[in-house]
Backbone as JSON, one array per atom type, in Angstrom:
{
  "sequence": "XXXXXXXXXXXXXXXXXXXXXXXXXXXXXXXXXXXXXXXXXXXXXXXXXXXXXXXXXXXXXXX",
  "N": [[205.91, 85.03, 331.53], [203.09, 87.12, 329.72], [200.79, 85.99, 327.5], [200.4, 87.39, 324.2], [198.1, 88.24, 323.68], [197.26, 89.38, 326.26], [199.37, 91.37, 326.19], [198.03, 93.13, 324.12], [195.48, 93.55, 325.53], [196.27, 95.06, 327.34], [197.47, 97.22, 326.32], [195.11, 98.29, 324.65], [193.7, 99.28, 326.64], [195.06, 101.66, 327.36], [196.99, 101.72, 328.95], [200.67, 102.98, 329.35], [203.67, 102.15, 327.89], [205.21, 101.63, 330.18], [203.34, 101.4, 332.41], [202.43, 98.68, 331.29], [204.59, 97.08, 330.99], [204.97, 97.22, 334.02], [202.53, 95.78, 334.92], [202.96, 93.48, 333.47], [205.26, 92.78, 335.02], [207.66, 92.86, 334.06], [210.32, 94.37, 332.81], [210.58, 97.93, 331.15], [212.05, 98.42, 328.87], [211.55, 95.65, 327.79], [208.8, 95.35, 327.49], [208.42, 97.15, 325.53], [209.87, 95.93, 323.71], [208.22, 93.59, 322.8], [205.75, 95.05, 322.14], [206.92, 95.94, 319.67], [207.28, 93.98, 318.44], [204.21, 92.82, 318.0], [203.12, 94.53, 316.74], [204.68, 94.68, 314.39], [203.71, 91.84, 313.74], [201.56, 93.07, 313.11], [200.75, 94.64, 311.49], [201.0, 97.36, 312.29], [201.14, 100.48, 312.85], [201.31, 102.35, 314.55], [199.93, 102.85, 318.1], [197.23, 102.94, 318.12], [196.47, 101.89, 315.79], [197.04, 99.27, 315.81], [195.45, 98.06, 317.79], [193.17, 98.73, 317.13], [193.29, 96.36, 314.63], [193.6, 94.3, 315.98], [191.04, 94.22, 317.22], [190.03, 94.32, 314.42], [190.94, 91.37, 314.06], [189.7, 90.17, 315.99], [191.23, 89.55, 317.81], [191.01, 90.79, 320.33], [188.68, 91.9, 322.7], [186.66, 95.45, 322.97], [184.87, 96.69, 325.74]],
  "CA": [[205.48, 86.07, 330.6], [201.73, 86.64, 329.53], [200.25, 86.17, 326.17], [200.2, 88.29, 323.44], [196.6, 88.9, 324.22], [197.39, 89.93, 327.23], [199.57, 92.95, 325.95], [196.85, 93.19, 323.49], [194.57, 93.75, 326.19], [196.63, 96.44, 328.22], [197.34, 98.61, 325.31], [193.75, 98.61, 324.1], [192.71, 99.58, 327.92], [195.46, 102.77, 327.48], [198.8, 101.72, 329.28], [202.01, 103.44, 329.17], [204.53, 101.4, 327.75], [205.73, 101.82, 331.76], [202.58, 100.3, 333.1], [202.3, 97.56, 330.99], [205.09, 96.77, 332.08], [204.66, 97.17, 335.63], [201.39, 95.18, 334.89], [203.78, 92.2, 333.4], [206.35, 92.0, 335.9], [209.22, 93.1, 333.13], [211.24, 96.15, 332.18], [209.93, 98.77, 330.24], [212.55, 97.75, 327.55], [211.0, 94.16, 327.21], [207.12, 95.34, 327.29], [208.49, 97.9, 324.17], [210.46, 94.89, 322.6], [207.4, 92.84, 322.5], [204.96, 95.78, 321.27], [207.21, 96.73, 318.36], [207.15, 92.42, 317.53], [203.51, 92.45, 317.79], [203.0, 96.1, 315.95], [205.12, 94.26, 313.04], [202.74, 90.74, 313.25], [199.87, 93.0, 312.94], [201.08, 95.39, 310.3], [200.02, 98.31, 312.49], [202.8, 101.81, 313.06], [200.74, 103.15, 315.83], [199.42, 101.92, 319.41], [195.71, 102.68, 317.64], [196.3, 100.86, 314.83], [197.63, 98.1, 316.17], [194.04, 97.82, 318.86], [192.0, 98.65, 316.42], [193.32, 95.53, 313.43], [193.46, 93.29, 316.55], [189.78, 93.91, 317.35], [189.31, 93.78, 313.5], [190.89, 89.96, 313.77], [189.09, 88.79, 316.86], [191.78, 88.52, 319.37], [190.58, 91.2, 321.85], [187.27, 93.08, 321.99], [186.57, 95.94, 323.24], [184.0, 96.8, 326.31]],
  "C": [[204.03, 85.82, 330.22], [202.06, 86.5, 328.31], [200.36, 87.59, 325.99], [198.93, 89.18, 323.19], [196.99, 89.39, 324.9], [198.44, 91.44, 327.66], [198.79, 93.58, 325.01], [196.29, 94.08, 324.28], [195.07, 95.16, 327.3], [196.48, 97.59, 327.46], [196.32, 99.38, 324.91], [193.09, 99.44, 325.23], [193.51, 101.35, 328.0], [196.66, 102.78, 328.04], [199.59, 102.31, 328.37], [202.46, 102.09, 328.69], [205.13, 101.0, 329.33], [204.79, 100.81, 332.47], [202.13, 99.56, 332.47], [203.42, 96.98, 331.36], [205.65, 96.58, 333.32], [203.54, 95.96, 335.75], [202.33, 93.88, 334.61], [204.49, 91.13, 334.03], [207.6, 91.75, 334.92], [209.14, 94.46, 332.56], [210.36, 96.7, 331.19], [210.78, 98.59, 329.0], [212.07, 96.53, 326.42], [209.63, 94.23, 326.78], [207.51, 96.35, 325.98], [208.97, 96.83, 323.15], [209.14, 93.81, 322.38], [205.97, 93.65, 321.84], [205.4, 96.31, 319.95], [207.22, 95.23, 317.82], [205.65, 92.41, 317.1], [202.61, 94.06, 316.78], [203.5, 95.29, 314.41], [204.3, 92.99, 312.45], [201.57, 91.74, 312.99], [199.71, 93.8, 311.48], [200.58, 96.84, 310.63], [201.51, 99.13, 312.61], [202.66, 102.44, 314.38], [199.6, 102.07, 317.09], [198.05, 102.1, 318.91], [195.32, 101.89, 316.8], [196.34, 99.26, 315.24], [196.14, 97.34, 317.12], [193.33, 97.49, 317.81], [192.26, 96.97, 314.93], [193.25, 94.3, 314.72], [192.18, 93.15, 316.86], [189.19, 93.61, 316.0], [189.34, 92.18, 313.58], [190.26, 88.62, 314.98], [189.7, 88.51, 317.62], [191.35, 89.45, 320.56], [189.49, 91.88, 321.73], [186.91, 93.7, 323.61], [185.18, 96.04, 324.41], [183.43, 97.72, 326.37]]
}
């Protein structure tokens, strides 16, 4: 499994829930069960929110 960066880093780029995980190498069940864990560490509701408080804290930045 990657890091949490590393679904970080898909979401922020625009992936489906589908091709992130396609990008993973796990079910589209498991890449949603690990965006609604890291949606709840971040305190975000939405796939924008959630980019945008992770670039506020420094774990992924934008190009």
């Amino acid at each position: 499994m990657k890091s949490c960066i590393d679904v970080l880093s898909l979401l922020a780029v625009g992936l489906s829930n589908k091709e992130i995980a396609r990008e993973l190498g796990v079910t589209e069940a498991t890449a949603k069960f690990h965006l609604k864990n890291l949606f709840g560490k971040l305190g975000a509701s939405r796939r924008t929110m959630a980019v945008s408080v992770a670039q506020a804290m420094g774990l992924i930045e934008m190009k």
